[in-house]
C-alpha positions as CSV (number, residue, x, y, z in Angstrom):
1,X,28.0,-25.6,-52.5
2,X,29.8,-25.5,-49.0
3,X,28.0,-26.1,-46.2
4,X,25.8,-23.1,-44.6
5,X,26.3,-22.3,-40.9
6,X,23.6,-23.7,-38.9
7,X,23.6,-20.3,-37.0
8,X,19.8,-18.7,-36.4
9,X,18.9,-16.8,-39.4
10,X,17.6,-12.9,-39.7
11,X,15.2,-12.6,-42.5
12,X,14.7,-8.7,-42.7
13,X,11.6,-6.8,-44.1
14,X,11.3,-6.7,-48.7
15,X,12.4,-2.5,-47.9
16,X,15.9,-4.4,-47.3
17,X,16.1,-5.7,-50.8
18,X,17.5,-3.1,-52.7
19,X,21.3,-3.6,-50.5
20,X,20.9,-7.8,-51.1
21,X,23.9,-8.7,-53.1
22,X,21.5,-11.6,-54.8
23,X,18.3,-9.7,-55.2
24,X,18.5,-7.8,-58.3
25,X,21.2,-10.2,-60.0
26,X,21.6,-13.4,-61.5
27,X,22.4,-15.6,-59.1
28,X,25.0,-18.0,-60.2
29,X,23.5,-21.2,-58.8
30,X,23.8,-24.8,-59.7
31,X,20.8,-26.8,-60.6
32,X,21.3,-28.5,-57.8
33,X,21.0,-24.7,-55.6
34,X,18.1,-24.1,-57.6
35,X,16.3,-27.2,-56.3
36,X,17.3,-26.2,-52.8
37,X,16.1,-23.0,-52.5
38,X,13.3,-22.7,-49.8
39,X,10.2,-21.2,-49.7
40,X,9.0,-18.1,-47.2
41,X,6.1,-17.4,-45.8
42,X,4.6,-14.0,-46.8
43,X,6.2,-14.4,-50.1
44,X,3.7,-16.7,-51.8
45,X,3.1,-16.2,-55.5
46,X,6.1,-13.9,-56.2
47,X,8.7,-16.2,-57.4
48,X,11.1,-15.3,-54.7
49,X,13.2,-17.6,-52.6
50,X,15.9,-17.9,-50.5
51,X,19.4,-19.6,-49.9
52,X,20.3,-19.1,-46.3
53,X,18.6,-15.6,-45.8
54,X,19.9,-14.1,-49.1
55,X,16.6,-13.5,-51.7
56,X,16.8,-14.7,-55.1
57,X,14.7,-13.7,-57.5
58,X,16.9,-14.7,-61.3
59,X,19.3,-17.0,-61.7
60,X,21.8,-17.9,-63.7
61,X,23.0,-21.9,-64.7
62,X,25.1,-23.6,-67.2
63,X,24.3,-27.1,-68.4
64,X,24.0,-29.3,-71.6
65,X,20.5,-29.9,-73.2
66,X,19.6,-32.9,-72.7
67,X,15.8,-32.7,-74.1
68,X,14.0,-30.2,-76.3
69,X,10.6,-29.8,-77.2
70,X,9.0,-27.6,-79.7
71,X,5.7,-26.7,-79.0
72,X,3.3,-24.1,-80.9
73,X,3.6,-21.2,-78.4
74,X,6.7,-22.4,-76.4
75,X,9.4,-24.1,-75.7
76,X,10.3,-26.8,-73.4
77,X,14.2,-27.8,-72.8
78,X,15.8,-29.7,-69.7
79,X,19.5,-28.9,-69.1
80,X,22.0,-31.1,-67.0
81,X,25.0,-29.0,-65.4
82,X,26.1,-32.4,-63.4
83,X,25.2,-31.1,-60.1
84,X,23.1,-34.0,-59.7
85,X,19.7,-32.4,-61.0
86,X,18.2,-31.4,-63.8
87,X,16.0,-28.5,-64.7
88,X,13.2,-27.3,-67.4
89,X,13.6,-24.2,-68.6
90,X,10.6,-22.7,-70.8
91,X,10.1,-19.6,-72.9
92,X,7.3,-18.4,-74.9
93,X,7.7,-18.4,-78.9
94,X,6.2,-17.1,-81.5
95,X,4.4,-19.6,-84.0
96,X,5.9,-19.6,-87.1
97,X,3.6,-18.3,-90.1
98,X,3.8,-22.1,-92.2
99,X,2.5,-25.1,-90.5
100,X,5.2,-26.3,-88.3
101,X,5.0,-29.9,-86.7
102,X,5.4,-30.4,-82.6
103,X,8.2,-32.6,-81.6
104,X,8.3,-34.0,-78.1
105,X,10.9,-36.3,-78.0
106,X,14.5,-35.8,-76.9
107,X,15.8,-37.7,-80.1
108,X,15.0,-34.6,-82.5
109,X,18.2,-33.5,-84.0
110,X,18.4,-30.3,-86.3
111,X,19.7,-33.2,-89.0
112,X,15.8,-35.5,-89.0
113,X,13.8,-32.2,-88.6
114,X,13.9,-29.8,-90.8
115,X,11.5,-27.3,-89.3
116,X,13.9,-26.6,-86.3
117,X,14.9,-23.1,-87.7
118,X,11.6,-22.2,-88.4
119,X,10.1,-19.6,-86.0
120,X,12.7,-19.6,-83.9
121,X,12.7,-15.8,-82.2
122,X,10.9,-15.8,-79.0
123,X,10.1,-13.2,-77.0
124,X,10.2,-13.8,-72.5
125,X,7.6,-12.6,-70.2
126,X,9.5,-9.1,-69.5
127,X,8.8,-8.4,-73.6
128,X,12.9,-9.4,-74.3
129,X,13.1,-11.1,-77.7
130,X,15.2,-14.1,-77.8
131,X,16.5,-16.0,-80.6
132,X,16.4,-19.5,-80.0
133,X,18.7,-20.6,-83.2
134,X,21.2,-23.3,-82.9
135,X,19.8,-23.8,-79.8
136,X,19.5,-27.8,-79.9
137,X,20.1,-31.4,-78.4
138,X,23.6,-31.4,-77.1
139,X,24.3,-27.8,-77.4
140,X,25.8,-26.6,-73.7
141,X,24.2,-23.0,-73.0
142,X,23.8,-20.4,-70.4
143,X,20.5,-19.9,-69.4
144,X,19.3,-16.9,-66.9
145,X,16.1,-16.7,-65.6
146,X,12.8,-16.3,-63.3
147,X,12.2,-19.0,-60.5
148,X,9.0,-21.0,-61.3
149,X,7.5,-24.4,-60.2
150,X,5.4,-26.4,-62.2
151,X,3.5,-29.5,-60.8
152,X,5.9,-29.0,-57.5
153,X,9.1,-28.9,-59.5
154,X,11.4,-26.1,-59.6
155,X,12.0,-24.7,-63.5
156,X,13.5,-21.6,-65.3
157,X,11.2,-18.7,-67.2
158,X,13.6,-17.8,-69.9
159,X,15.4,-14.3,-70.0
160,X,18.4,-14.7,-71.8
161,X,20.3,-17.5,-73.0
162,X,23.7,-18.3,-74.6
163,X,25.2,-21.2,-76.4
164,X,29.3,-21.5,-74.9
165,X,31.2,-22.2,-77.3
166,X,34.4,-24.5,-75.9
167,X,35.8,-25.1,-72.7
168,X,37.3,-22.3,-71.7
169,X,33.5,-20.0,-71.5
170,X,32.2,-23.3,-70.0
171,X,35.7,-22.5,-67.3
172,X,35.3,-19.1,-67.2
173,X,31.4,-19.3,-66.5
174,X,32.2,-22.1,-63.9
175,X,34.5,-20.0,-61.9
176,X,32.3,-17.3,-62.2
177,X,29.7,-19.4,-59.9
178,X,32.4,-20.7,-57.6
179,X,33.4,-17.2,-56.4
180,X,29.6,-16.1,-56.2
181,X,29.4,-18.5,-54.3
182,X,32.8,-18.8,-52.0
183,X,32.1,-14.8,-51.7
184,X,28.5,-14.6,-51.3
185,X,26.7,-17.5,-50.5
186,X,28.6,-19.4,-47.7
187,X,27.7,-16.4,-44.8
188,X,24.5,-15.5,-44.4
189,X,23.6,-11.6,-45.8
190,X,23.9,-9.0,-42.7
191,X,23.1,-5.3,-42.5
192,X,23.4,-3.2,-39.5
193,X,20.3,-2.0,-37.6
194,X,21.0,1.8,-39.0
195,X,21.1,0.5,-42.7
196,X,17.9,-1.2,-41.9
197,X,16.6,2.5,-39.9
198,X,17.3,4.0,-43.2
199,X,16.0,1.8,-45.9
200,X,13.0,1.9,-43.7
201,X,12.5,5.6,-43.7
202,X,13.1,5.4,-47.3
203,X,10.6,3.3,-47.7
204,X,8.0,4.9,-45.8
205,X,8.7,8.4,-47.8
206,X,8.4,6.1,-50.9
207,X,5.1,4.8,-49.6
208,X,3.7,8.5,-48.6
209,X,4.6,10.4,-51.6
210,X,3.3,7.5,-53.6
211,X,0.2,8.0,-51.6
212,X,0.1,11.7,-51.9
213,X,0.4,11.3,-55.4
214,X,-2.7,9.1,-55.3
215,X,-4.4,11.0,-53.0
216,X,-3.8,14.2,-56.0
217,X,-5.0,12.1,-58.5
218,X,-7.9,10.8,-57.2
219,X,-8.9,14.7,-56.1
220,X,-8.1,15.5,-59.5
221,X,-10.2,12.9,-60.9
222,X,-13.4,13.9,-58.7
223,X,-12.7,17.6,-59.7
224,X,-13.5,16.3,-63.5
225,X,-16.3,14.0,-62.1
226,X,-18.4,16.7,-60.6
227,X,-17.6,19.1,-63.6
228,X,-19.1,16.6,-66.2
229,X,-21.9,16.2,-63.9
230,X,-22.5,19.8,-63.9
231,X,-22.1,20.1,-67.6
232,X,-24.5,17.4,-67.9
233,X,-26.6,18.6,-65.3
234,X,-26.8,21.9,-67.2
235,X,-27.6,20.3,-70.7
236,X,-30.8,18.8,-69.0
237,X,-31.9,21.7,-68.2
238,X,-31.1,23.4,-70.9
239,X,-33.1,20.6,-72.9
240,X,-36.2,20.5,-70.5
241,X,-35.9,24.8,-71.5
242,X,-36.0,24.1,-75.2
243,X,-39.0,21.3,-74.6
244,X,-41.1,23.8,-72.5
245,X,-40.4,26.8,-75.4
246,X,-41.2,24.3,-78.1
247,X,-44.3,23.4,-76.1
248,X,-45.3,26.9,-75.3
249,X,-45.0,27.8,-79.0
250,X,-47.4,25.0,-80.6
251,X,-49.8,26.1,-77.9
252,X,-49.8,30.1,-78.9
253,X,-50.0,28.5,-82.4
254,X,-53.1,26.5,-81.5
């Protein structure tokens, strides 16, 4: 990636997002990117980062497997774009209905293991089903996907994935990062102070019908709260009637 001007940075507020040209894209990164995307205060826990002041949330990356494990509810792969780094990328599977051994070596081949189409649909944390065959050792794919970090390394959470098939997707897919990044990610992201005037009134009529709408519900809900309580205010009296008539009659009786 070119080197980032060393000019003071604007962060601006998470009502900005929505106009980012990174936010709710794949970013076409390099491993290497990926690794250097920083942290932000406020923004712990949400998988969001930042290259210069642009937020990136999903990414996109090219690379050759280079390991692959198989384990009962998930699999593990590292791919190698020859940035310099390599990543892991996971995603969830389902466990296939016969008994299915684990491999965790990066010498399994689909040729010495002959369970490696078995159960192979798996299905990411946003509920999209993937299908995971011919996805192997050696296979160079295109991987998109949530930011994570596991044991202080940065990794991929599976959305979609691709297998390229010769050298002119692996081209095409390579220019396709170099102009996101020659267009997008060599400045840093500006917006005018009546862009941000705007999204910010946007945001606070977002947040006040969303509270209105709360405010509705929650009205509506005491409404049915105080009825039932009525209705079963009235049965116990109604029941303490019925005991004080049954009484009254076994005492005329009497």
């Amino acid at each position: 990636m070119p080197k980032s001007s060393t000019t003071a940075l604007t962060f601006y507020p998470a009502y900005c997002f929505s106009t980012s040209p990174t936010f709710n894209t794949w970013a076409k990164l390099t491993i290497a990117d990926i690794h250097g995307l920083r942290n932000r205060s406020g923004y712990e826990g949400q998988n969001l980062y930042f290259h210069l002041n642009h937020p990136i949330k999903w990414v996109r990356s090219v690379g050759v497997i280079v390991a692959f494990d198989t384990l009962d509810y998930r699999w593990n792969f590292q791919i190698d774009d020859g940035s310099g780094a390599a990543i892991e990328v996971t995603c969830p599977r389902e466990r296939p209905s016969i008994s299915e051994p684990s491999t965790t070596t990066n010498t399994t081949t689909a040729q010495n293991n002959p369970f490696r189409d078995l159960g192979m649909k798996g299905r990411t944390l946003s509920g999209v089903e993937i299908d995971m065959l011919g996805v192997d050792l050696g296979a160079v794919v295109k991987v998109k996907g949530g930011i994570g970090e596991f044991r202080g390394e940065r990794t991929i959470t599976l959305e979609r994935i691709t297998i390229v098939r010769n050298t002119t997707e692996e081209a095409d897919a390579w220019n396709e990062l170099h102009q996101f990044h020659s267009n997008i990610l060599v400045k840093p992201w500006v917006i005018t102070l009546e862009e941000q005037r705007k999204l910010k009134e946007e945001a606070d009529g977002t947040r006040l019908k969303a509270e209105e709408k709360l405010r509705r519900r929650t009205h509506r809900e005491q409404k049915v709260m105080m009825k039932r309580a009525r209705a079963d205010r009235d049965t116990r009296k109604e029941v303490r009637k019925q005991k004080r008539r049954t009484s009254d009659k076994e005492n005329y009786i009497v």
